[in-house]
N, C-alpha and C positions, 0 to 999 in steps of 0.2 A: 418743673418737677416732671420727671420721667412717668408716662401714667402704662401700668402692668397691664395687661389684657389677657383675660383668660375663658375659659368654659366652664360654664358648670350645670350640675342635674341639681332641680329642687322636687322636691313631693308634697301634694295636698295629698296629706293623710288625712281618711274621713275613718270617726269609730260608726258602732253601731246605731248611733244619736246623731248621725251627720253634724259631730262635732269635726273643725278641721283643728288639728295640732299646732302650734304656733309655738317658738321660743321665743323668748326677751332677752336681746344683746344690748353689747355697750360695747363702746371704743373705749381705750383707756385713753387716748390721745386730746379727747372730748367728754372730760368729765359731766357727769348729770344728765346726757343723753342717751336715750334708750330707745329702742324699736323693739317691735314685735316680726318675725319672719319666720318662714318655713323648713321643714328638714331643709339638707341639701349641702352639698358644694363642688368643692373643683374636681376638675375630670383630672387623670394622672395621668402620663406618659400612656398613649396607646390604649386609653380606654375609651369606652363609648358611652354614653348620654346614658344606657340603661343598667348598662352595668353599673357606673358612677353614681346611678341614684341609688340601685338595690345597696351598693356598700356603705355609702352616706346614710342610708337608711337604718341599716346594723348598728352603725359605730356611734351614731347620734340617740337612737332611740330604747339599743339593744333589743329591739323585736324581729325575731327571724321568722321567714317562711310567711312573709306580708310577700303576697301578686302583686307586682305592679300593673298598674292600667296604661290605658292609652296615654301617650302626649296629648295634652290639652293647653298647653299654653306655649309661649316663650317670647324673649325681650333682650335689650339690652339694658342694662343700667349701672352707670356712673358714680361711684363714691370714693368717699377717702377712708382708709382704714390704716391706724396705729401711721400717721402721716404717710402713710403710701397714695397714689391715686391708681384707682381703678376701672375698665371697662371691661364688664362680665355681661357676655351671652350668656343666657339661660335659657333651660328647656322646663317646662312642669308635667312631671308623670303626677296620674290622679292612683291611689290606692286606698284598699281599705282594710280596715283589718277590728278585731273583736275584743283586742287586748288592747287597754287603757295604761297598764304599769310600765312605765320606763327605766332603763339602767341606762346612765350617762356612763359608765365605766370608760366604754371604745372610744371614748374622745381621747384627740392629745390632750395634754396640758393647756398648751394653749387655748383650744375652743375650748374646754373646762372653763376656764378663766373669766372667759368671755360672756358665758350662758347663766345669764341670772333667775333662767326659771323655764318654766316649760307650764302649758294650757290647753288641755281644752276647748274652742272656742262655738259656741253655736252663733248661728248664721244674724240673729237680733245681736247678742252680745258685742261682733262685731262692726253691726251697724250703729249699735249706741256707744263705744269708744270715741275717747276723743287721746286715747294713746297710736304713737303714727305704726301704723301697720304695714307691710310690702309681703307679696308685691300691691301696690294702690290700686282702688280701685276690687281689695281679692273679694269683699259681700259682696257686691252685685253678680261677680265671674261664677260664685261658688252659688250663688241660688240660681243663675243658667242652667248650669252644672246641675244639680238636683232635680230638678222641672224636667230639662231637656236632655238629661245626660249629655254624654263627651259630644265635644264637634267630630263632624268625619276632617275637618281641617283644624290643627294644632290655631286657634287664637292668639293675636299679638294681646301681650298684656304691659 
């Protein structure tokens, strides 16, 4: 199987509750399995990691005129999606913003299809899940993150 490789911008969206935002996907290809993950996706022809997050951030959340913050993270990681395989570099911009209500409208069809919900999550909430969450590892990054604010060096995550 041919594996795609691509770019993409994610965001730890924090509200005013140092809640981080999380949606629950599903593969169709993989029925009954679900994750929990972050705004975010692929970069388009000639764009860059920050633009790519600001418009990712739009079209998934509908909230406009959220600052992005510094890069605080990025990785690679490997899945298979609707039988494709993939390897996606990522970058995570941190933001924050005071508006809670979301419009999914800016998605395609597609990521519609895909997005079984959308959360809230505080920092205990997602230390007591036992639903799989990505990127792995985001409690402990995100209560760094609060304590110590952003790295001056982007974090492998």
């Amino acid at each position: 199987m041919t594996v795609r490789r691509r770019q993409a911008a994610r965001i730890l969206l924090l509200d005013g509750q140092d809640r981080v935002l999380l949606f629950l996907g599903a593969d169709p290809a993989e029925p009954g399995v679900t994750w929990w993950f972050t705004p975010g996706g692929g970069l388009e022809p000639g764009e860059d990691v920050r633009d790519a997050a600001a418009r990712e951030l739009v079209e998934e959340t509908g909230l406009r005129g959220v600052e992005l913050g510094p890069l605080v993270g990025y990785g690679t990681v490997s899945f298979s999606f609707r039988g494709q395989r993939y390897e996606q570099e990522q970058w995570f911009h941190l933001a924050r913003t005071e508006a809670t209500g979301l419009d999914h409208s800016g998605m395609g069809d597609a990521e519609h299809a895909e997005l079984l919900a959308a959360r809230w999550w505080t920092l205990e909430e997602l230390r007591r899940t036992a639903e799989t969450v990505y990127p792995a590892g985001l409690a402990d990054f995100l209560e760094r993150l609060l304590a110590q604010g952003p790295p001056v060096v982007p974090v492998r995550l």
